[in-house]
C-alpha positions in Angstrom: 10.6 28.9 56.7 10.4 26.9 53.4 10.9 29.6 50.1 10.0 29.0 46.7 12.0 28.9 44.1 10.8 29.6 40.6 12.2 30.7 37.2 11.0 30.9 33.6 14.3 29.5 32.7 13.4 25.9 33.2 10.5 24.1 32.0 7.4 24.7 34.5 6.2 21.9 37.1 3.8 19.5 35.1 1.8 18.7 38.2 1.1 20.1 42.0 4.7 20.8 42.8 7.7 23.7 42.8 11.1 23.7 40.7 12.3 24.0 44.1 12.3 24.7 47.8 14.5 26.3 50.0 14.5 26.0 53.6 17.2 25.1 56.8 20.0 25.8 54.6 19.4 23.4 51.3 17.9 23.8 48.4 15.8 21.0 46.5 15.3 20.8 43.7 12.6 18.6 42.5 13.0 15.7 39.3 13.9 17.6 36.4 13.2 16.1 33.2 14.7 17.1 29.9 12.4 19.4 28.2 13.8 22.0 26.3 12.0 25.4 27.6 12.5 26.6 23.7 10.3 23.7 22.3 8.2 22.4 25.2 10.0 19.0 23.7 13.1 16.5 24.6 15.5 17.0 22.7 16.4 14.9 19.4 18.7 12.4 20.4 19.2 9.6 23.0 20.4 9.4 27.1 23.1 11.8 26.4 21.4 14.8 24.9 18.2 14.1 27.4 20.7 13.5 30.2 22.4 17.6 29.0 18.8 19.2 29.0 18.0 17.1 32.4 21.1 18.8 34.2 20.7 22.4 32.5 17.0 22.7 33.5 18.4 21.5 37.2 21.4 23.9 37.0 19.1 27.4 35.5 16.9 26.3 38.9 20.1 26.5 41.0 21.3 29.8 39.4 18.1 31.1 40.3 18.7 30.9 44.1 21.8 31.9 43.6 23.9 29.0 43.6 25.8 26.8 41.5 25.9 22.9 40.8 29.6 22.6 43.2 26.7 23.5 45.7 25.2 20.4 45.3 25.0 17.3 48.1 23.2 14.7 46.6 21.4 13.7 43.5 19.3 10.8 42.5 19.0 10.0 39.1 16.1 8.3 37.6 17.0 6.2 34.2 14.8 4.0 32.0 17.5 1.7 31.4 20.1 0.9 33.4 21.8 0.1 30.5 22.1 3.8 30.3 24.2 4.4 33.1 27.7 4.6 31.1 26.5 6.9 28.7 24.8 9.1 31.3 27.7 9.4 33.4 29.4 10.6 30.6 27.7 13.9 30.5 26.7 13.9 34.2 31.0 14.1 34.7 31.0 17.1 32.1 28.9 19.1 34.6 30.5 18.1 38.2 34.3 17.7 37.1 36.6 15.2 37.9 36.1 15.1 41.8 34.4 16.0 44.4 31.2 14.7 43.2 28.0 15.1 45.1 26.4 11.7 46.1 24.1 10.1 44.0 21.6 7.3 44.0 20.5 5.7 40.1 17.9 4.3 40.0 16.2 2.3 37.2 12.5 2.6 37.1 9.6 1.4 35.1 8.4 4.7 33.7 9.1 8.4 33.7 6.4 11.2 33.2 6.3 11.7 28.9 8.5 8.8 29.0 11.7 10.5 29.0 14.5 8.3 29.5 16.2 10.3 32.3 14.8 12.6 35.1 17.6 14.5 38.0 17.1 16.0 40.9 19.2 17.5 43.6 19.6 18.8 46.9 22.0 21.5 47.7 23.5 23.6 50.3 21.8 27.1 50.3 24.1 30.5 49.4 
């Protein structure tokens, strides 16, 4: 049985979706982009501070099903630039460690929804 998964401590859905879904042991959680639940707004800043807000919002869902971002299978990772990609790693590496990363797809796309310049989501095992 697929189970919700909502919290106030990342930013609501901005269309027909969930945060996230739980369901045959994984959790997903849907595109997160970096609004800062504080100001409604993206940060100030480029990639790196969007890519930071991008991953909390991701991780706050997580934490609210009770797991943590060493849960997590697979991302994809959807960039504005690809010219982006070094300096999102940077911070993406800051929050998964130095191994044992989940897999990932990046992917450069033509637009993103307020035009931020990155928007993550992830699937994870379930607690």
């Amino acid at each position: 049985m697929k189970e919700i998964i909502a919290t106030k401590n990342a930013p609501e859905a901005i269309g027909p979706y969930s945060q996230g879904t739980a369901g045959a042991g994984l959790v997903f959680v849907s595109g997160q982009l970096p609004i800062d639940i504080a100001t409604g707004q993206f940060p100030d800043g480029g990639i790196k501070e969007q890519t930071k807000q991008s991953l909390e919002n991701l991780k706050q869902i997580l934490l609210e099903r009770g797991v943590t971002l060493q849960h997590v299978l697979k991302t994809t990772v959807f960039l504005k630039d690809m010219n982006d990609f070094t300096a999102m790693n940077e911070v993406y590496k800051e929050y998964f460690g130095d191994s044992d990363y989940p897999a990932r797809a990046a992917i450069q796309v033509a637009r993103l929804p307020k035009d931020a310049l990155v928007e993550i989501e992830a699937i994870a095992l379930d607690k």
